[in-house]
C-alpha positions as semicolon CSV with decimal commas, in nm:
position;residue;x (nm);y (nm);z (nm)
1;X;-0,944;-9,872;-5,004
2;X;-0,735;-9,917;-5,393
3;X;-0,540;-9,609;-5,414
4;X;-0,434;-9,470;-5,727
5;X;-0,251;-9,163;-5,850
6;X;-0,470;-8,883;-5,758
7;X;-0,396;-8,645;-6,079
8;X;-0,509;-8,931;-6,302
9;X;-0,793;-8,965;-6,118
10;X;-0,875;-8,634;-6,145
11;X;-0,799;-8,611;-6,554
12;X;-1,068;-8,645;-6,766
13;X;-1,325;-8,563;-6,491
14;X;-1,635;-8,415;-6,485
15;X;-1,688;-8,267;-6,107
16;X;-1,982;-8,073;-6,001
17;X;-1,923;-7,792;-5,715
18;X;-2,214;-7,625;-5,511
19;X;-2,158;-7,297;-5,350
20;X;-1,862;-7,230;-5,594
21;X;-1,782;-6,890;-5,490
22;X;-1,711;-7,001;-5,131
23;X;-1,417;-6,965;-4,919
24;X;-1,316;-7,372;-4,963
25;X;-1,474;-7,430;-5,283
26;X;-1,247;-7,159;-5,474
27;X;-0,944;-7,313;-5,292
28;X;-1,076;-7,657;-5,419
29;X;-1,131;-7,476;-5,750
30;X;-0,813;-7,351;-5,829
31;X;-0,625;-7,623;-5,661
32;X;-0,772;-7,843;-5,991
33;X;-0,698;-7,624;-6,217
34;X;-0,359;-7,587;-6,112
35;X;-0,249;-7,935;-6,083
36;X;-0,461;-8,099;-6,333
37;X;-0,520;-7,821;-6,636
38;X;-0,684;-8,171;-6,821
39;X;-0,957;-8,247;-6,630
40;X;-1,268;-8,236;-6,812
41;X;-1,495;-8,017;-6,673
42;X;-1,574;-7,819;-6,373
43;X;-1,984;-7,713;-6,318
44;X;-1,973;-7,462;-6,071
45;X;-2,297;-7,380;-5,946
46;X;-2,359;-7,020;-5,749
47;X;-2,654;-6,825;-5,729
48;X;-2,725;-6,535;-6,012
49;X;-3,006;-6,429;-6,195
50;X;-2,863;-6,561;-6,507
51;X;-2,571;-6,709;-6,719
52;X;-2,389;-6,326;-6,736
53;X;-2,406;-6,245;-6,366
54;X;-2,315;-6,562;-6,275
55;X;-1,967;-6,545;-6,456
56;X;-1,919;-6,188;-6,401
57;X;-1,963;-6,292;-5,953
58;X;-1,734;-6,585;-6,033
59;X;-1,476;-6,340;-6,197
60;X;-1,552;-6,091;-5,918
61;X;-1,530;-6,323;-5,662
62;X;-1,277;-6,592;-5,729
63;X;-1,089;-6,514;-6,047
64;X;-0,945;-6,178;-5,998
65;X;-0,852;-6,247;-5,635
66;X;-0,510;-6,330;-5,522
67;X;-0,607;-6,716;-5,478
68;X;-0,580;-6,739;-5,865
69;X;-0,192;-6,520;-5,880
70;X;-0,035;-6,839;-5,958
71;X;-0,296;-6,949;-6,279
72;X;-0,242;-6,597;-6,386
73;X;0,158;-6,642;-6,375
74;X;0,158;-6,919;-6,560
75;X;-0,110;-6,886;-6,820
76;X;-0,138;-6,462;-6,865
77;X;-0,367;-6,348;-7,068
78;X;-0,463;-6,698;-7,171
79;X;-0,616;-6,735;-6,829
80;X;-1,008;-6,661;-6,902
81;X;-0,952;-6,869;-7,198
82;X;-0,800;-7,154;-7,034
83;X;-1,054;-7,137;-6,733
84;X;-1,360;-7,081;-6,968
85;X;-1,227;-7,402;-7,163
86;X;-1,233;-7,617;-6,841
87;X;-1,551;-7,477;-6,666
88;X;-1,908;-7,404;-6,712
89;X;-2,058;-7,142;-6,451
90;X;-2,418;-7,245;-6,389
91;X;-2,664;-6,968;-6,158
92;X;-2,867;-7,186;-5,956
93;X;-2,960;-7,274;-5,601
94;X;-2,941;-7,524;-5,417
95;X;-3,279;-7,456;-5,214
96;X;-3,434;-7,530;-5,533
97;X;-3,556;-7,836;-5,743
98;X;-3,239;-7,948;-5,986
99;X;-3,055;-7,724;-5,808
100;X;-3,249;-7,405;-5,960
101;X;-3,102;-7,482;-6,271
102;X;-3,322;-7,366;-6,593
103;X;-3,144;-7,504;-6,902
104;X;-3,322;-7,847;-6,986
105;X;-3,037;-7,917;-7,237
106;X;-2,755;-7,852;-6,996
107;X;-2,978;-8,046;-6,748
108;X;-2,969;-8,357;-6,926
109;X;-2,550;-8,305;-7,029
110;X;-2,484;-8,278;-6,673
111;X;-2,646;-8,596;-6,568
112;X;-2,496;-8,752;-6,863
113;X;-2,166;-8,664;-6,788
114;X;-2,067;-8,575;-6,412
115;X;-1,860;-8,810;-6,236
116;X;-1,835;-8,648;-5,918
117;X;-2,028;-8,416;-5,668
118;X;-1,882;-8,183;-5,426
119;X;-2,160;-7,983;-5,202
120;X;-1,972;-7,723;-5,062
121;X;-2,290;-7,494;-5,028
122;X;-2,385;-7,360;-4,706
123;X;-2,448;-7,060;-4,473
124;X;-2,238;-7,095;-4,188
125;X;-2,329;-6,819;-4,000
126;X;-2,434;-6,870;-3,613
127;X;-2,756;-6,681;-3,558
128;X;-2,831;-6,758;-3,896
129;X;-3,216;-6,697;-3,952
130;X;-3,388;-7,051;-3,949
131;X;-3,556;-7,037;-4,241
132;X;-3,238;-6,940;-4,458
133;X;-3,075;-7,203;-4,231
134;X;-3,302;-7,504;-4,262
135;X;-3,358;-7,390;-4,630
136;X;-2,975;-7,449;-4,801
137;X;-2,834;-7,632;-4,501
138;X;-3,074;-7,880;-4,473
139;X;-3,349;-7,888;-4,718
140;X;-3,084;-7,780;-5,014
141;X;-2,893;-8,122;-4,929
142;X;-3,217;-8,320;-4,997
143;X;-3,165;-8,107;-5,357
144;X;-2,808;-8,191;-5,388
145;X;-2,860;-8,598;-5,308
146;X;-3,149;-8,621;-5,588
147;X;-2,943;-8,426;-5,822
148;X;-2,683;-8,664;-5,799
149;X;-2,863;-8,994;-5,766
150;X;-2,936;-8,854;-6,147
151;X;-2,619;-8,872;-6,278
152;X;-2,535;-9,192;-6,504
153;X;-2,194;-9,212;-6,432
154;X;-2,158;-9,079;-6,049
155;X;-1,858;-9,230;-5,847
156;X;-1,875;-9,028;-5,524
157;X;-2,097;-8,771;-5,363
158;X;-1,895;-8,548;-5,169
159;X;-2,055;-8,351;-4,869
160;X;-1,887;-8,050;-4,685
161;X;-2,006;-8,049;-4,313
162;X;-1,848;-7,944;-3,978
163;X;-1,683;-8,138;-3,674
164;X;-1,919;-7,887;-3,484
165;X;-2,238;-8,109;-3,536
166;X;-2,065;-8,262;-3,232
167;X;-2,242;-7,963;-3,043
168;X;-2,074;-7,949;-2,668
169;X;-1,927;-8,331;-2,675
170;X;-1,680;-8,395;-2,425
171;X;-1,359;-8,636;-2,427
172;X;-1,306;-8,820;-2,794
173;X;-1,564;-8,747;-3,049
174;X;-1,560;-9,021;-3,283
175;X;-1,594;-9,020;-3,678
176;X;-1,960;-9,162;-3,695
177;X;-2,300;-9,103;-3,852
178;X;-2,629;-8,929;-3,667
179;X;-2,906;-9,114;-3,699
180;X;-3,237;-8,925;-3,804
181;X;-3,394;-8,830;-3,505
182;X;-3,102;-8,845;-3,327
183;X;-3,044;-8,544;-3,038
184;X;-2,737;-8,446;-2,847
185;X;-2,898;-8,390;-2,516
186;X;-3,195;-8,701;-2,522
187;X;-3,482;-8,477;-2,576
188;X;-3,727;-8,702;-2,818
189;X;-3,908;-8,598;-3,083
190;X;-3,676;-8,434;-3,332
191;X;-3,840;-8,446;-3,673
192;X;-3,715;-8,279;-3,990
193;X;-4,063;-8,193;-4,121
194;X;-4,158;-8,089;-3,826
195;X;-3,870;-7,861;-3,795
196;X;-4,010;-7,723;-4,133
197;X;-4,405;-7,675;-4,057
198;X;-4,266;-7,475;-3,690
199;X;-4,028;-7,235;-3,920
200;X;-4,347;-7,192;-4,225
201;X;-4,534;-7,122;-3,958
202;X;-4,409;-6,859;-3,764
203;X;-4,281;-6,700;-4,092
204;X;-4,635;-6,695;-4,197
205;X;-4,783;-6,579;-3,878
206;X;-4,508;-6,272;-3,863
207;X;-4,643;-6,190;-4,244
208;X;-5,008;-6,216;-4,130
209;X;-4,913;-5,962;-3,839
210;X;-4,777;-5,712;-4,074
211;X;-4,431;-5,747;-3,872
212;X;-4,138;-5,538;-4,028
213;X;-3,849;-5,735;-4,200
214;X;-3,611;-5,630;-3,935
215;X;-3,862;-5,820;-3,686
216;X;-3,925;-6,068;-3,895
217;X;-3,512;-6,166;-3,919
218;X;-3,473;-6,098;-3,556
219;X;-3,778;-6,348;-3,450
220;X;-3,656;-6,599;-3,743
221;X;-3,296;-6,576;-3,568
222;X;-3,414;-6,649;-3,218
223;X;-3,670;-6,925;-3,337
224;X;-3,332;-7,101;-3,468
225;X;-3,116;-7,053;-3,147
226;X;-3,447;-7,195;-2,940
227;X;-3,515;-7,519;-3,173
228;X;-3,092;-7,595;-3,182
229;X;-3,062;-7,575;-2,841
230;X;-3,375;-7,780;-2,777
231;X;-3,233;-8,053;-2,835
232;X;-2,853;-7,993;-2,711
233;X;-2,712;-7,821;-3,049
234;X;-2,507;-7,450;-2,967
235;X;-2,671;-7,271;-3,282
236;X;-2,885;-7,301;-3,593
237;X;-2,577;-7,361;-3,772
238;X;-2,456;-7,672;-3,628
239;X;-2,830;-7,819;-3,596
240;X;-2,923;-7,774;-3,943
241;X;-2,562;-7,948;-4,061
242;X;-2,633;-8,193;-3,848
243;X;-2,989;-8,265;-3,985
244;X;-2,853;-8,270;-4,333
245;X;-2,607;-8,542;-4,248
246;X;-2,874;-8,779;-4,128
247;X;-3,081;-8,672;-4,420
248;X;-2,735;-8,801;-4,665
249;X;-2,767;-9,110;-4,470
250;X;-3,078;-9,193;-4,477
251;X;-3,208;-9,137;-4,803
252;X;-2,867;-9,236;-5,029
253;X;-2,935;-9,527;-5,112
254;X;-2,660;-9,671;-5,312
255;X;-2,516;-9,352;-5,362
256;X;-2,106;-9,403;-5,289
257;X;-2,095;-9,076;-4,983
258;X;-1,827;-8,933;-4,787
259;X;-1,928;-8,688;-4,541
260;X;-1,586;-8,460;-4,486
261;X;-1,651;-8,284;-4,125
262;X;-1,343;-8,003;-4,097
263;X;-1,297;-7,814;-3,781
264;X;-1,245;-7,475;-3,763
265;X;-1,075;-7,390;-4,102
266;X;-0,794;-7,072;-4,125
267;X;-0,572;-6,942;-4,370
268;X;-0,383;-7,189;-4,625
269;X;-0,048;-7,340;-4,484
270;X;0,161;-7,425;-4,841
271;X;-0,094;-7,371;-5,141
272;X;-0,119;-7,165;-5,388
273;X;0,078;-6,985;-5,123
274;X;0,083;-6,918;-4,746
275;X;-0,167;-6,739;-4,550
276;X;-0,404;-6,637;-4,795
277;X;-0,803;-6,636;-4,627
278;X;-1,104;-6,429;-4,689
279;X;-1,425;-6,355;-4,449
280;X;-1,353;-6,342;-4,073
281;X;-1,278;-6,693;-3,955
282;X;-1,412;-6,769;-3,618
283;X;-1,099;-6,732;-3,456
284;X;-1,022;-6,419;-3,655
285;X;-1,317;-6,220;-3,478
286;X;-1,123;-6,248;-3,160
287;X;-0,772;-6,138;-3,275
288;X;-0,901;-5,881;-3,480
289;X;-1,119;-5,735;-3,206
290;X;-0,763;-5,798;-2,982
291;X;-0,596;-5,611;-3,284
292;X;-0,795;-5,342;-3,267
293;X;-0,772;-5,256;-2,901
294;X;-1,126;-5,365;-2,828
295;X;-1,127;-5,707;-2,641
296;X;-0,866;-5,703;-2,334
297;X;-0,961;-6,028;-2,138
298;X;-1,198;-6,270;-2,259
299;X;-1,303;-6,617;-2,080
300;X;-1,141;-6,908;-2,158
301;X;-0,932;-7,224;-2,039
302;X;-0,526;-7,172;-2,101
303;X;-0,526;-7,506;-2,108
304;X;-0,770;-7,603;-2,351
305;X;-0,732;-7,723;-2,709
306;X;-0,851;-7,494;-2,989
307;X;-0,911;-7,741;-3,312
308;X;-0,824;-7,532;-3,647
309;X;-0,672;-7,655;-3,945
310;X;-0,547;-7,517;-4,307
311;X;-0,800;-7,432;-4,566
312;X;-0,539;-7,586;-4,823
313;X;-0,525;-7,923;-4,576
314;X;-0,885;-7,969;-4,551
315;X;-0,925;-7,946;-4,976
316;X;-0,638;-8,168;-5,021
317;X;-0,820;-8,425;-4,780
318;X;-1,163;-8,372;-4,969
319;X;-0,959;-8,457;-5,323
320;X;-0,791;-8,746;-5,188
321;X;-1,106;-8,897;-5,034
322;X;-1,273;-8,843;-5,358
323;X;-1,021;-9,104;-5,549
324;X;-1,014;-9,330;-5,253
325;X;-1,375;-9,416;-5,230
326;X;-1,506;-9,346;-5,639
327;X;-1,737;-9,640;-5,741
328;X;-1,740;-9,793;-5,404
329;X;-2,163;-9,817;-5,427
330;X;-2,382;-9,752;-5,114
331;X;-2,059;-9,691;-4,900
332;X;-2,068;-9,413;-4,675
333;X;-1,749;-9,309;-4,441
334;X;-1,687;-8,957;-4,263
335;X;-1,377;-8,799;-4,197
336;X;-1,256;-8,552;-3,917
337;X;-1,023;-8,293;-4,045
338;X;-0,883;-8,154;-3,828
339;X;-0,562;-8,119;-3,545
340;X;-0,695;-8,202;-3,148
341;X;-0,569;-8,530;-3,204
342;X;-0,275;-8,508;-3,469
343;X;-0,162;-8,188;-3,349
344;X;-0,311;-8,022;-3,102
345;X;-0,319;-7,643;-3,058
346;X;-0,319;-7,495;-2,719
347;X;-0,535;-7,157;-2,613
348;X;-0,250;-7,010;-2,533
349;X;-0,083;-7,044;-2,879
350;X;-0,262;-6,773;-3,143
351;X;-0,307;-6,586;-2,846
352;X;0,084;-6,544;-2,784
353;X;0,107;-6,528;-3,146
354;X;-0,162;-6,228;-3,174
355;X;0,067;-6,030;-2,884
356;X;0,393;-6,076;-3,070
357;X;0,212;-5,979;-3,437
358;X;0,004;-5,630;-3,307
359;X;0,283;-5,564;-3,059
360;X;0,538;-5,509;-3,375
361;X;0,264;-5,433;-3,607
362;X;0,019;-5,230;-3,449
363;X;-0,353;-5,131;-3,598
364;X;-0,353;-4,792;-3,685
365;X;-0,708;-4,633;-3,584
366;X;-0,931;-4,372;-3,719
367;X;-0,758;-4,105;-3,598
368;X;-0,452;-4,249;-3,741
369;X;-0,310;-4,350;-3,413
370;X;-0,111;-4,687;-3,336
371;X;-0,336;-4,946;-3,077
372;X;-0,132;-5,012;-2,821
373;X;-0,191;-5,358;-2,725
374;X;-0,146;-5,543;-2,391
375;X;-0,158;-5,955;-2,268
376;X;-0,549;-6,028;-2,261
377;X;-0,638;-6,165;-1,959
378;X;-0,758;-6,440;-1,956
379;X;-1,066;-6,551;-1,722
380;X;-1,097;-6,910;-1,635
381;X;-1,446;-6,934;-1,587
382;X;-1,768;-6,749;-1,708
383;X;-1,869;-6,630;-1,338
384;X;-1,501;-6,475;-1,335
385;X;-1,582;-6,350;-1,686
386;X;-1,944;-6,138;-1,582
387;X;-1,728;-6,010;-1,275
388;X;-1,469;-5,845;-1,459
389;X;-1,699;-5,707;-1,736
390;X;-1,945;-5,568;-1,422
391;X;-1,624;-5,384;-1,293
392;X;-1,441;-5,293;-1,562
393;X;-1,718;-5,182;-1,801
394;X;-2,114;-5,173;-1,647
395;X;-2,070;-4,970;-1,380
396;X;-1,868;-4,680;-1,574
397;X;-2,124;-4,699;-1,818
398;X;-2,383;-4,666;-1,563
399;X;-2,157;-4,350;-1,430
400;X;-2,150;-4,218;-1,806
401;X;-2,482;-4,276;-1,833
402;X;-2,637;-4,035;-1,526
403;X;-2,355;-3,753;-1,625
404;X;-2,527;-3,827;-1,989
405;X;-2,803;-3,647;-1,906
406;X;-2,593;-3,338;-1,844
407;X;-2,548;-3,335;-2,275
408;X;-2,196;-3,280;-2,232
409;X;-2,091;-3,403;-2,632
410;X;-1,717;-3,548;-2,419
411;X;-1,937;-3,780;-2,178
412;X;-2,179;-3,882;-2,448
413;X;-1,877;-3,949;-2,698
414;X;-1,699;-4,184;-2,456
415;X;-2,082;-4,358;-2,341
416;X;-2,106;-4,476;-2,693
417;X;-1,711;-4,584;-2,748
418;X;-1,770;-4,797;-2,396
419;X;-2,138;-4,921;-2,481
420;X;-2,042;-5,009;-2,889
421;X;-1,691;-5,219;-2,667
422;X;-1,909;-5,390;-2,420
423;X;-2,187;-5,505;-2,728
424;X;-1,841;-5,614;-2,947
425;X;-1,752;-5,880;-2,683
426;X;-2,086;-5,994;-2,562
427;X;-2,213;-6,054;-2,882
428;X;-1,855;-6,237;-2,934
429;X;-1,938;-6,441;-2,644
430;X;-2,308;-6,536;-2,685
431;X;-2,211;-6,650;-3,077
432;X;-1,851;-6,865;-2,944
433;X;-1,918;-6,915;-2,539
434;X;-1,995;-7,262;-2,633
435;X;-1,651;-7,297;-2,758
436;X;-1,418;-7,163;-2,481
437;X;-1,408;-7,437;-2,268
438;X;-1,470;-7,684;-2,515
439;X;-1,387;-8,040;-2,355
440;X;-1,397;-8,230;-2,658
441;X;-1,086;-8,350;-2,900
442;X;-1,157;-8,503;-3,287
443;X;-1,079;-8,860;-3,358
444;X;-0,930;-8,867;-3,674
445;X;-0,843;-9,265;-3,743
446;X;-1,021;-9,242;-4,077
447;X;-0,823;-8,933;-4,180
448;X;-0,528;-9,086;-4,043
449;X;-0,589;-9,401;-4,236
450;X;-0,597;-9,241;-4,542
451;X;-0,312;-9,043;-4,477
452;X;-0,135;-9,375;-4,430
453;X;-0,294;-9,525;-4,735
454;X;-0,178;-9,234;-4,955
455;X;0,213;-9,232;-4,806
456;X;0,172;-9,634;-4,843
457;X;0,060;-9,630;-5,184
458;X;0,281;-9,374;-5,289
459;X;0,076;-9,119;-5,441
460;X;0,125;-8,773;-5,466
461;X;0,159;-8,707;-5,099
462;X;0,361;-8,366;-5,112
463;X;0,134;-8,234;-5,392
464;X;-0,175;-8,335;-5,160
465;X;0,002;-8,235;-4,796
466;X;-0,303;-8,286;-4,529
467;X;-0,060;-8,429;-4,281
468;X;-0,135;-8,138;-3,962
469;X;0,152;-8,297;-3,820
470;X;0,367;-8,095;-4,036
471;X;0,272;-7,762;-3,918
472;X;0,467;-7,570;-3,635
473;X;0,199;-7,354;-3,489
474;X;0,362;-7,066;-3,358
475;X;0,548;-6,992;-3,656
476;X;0,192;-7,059;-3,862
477;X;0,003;-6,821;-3,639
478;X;0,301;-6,571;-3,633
479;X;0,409;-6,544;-4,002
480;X;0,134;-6,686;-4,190
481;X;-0,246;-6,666;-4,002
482;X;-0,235;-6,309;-3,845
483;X;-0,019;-6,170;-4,162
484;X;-0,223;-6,324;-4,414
485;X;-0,559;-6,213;-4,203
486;X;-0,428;-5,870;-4,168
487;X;-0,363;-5,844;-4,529
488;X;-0,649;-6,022;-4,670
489;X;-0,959;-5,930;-4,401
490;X;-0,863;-5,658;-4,134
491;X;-1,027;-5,390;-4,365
């Protein structure tokens, strides 16, 4: 790969972005705006009704949160200005043809003039429904792919997936393609269309039965969980990023396409500043549940290796890959992004980290009281796990429940605190048991590569940081992750 300076790549550029009010694609947003203020133009596509709501969501969403504090420093009350100058908001969807969007004229400028695509677009949500699933994870890519095999001047199609399409891999997962058809677990048969007529159908059938839209989402969400795990995927999340990678392979053509695959993504580590996140991260679930007094073992292996890495990391890598393989026709290459390999991250680590932060900062509940957190203990095995919660919680409940019956408002008060705790941390384990004793670590020799290339070549390197090795994780957990979370997301 012929690398060059990464801000001059980046001037002058027209870059489309899918799913622009996302958690990564308003990092990746800003980030270009901040370093480059000449780059041509940024389309940012996000779903509205029309032009208005689109830019009063991206103002809502991304503009007037504290991701943006630096822009605003610098440029004040220029800011909209500025932004407005260097970016066209477009309401569309990606489940639709041409992306959903309307305007012929702004049709026909975009395909004129975009040099890049990023499809950062997704719902990435476990028991997703499989209709919204299949519908922007995997059908909405097919969108994204013909948009861009449109555009005149295209030098890279960039696709956002997840490590996770690994499903349950053990030992070294390596950076390489699915095939289409391809399953986890050997099962044949695995057909994208088919995939589609099973999920139209059932929809249809629930309509013809009159079922309630609470029924219908609940059946739609366990038809997704049944057809991923058919054929060795965890959840409809995972499946349907996995069938949208083989569909990027097999229909590109000579479309230049790199496939960046992060793992599980947290709080930035340097830019625009430390520790800034939004939305409960997967890990986040867990230490805020810890936080708030609610989760006091859990199952997992001390041992084990929990793969995150730095929002602001995995957008640095996405920008760098972007220069590194422009015009390089019918190419494809995927990157990990992540730290198993690099840097690996113990259990043990945020979970130290989470005892140290709520020990000297403790949640402050309802009634206005401090949470007085303990160690979690930890249970090495699921069988160990179902023990513990039959002790600890089922058979008090089943106690509460028979005195229950007595209508005494105390017992019935502390029935519901226990039964809302136990359905907290199963529903934590059915959506992440896959993950606790994950086996698997995330070859990263592409990423690595490229990090090489970039130090090599001497580009910007410290303005582009997605080195992991750089990180010390307890201090990252301790004074960036858990503060920034506890700022930013522990409403």
């Amino acid at each position: 790969m012929e690398l060059t300076s990464v801000l001059k790549f980046l001037e002058n550029r027209a870059i489309l972005v899918t799913g622009a009010t996302g958690f990564l694609a308003k990092i990746f947003v800003e980030k270009i705006l901040r370093v480059q203020p000449n780059v041509k133009k940024l389309y940012l596509l996000l779903r509205a009704q029309d032009n208005n709501a689109a830019l009063h969501r991206f103002n809502n969403e991304a503009v007037s949160k504290d991701l943006f504090k630096l822009l605003r420093e610098k440029y004040g009350s220029n800011l909209n200005t500025f932004i407005s100058q260097r970016t066209t908001i477009l309401p569309g969807d990606i489940t639709l043809e041409n992306l959903g969007v309307r305007d012929s004229n702004l049709l026909e400028e975009m395909w004129r003039e975009v040099d890049v695509v990023v499809n950062i677009a997704a719902t990435t949500n476990f028991d997703e429904r499989y209709d919204v699933a299949l519908g922007i994870n995997t059908f909405g890519v097919i969108n994204v792919l013909n948009f861009a095999k449109k555009c005149s001047k295209l030098k890279v199609l960039l696709h956002v997936s997840t490590a996770y399409v690994s499903g349950e891999k053990t030992g070294l997962i390596l950076e390489t393609p699915y095939n289409l058809g391809e399953t986890l677990n050997g099962t044949l048969g695995l057909d994208i269309d088919t995939e589609k007529k099973v999920m139209e159908e059932t929809l249809k059938q629930l309509r013809l039965e009159g079922s309630s839209e609470k029924s219908i989402t609940s059946a739609m969400k366990k038809l997704g969980l049944q057809r991923a795990r058919k054929y060795g995927w965890p959840n409809p999340y995972v499946f349907t990023k996995a069938l949208a990678e083989m569909i990027l392979i097999d229909l590109k053509e000579d479309v230049p396409l790199v496939i960046v695959r992060p793992t599980i993504v947290t709080s930035t580590f340097q830019e625009p500043f430390p520790g800034w996140v939004e939305g409960i991260r997967t890990i986040d679930s867990l230490c805020l549940g810890y936080g708030k007094g609610k989760i006091t073992c859990f199952p997992g292996d001390p041992e084990s290796i929990i793969d995150v890495i730095p929002a602001d990391m995995v957008v640095n890598a996405m920008i760098v890959t972007m220069m590194a393989h422009a015009n390089q026709r019918g190419s494809q290459i995927i990157y990990h992004v992540g730290t198993s390999v690099s840097n690996p991250v113990k259990f043990t680590c945020p979970q130290d980290s989470a005892f140290r932060y709520f020990k000297e900062h403790p949640w402050i509940d309802k009634q206005g009281k401090p949470v007085i957190v303990g160690k979690v203990n930890v249970l090495s095995s699921m069988d160990s796990f179902h023990r513990y919660m039959a002790l600890r919680y089922t058979l008090p409940l089943k106690g509460l429940e028979i005195v229950n019956t007595l209508l005494c408002q105390f017992f019935q008060d502390k029935y519901l605190e226990l039964h809302r705790k136990i359905n907290f941390v199963m529903r934590l384990i059915d959506l992440y048991g896959p993950y606790l004793f994950f086996k698997g670590v995330y070859d990263d020799m592409n990423t690595e590569k490229l990090r090489r290339a970039a130090k090599e070549s001497g580009i910007e390197t410290d303005l582009f940081n997605f080195n992991p090795k750089s990180i010390n994780w307890g201090d990252y957990f301790l004074n960036t992750h858990i503060p920034g979370a506890a700022k930013y997301v522990f409403k």
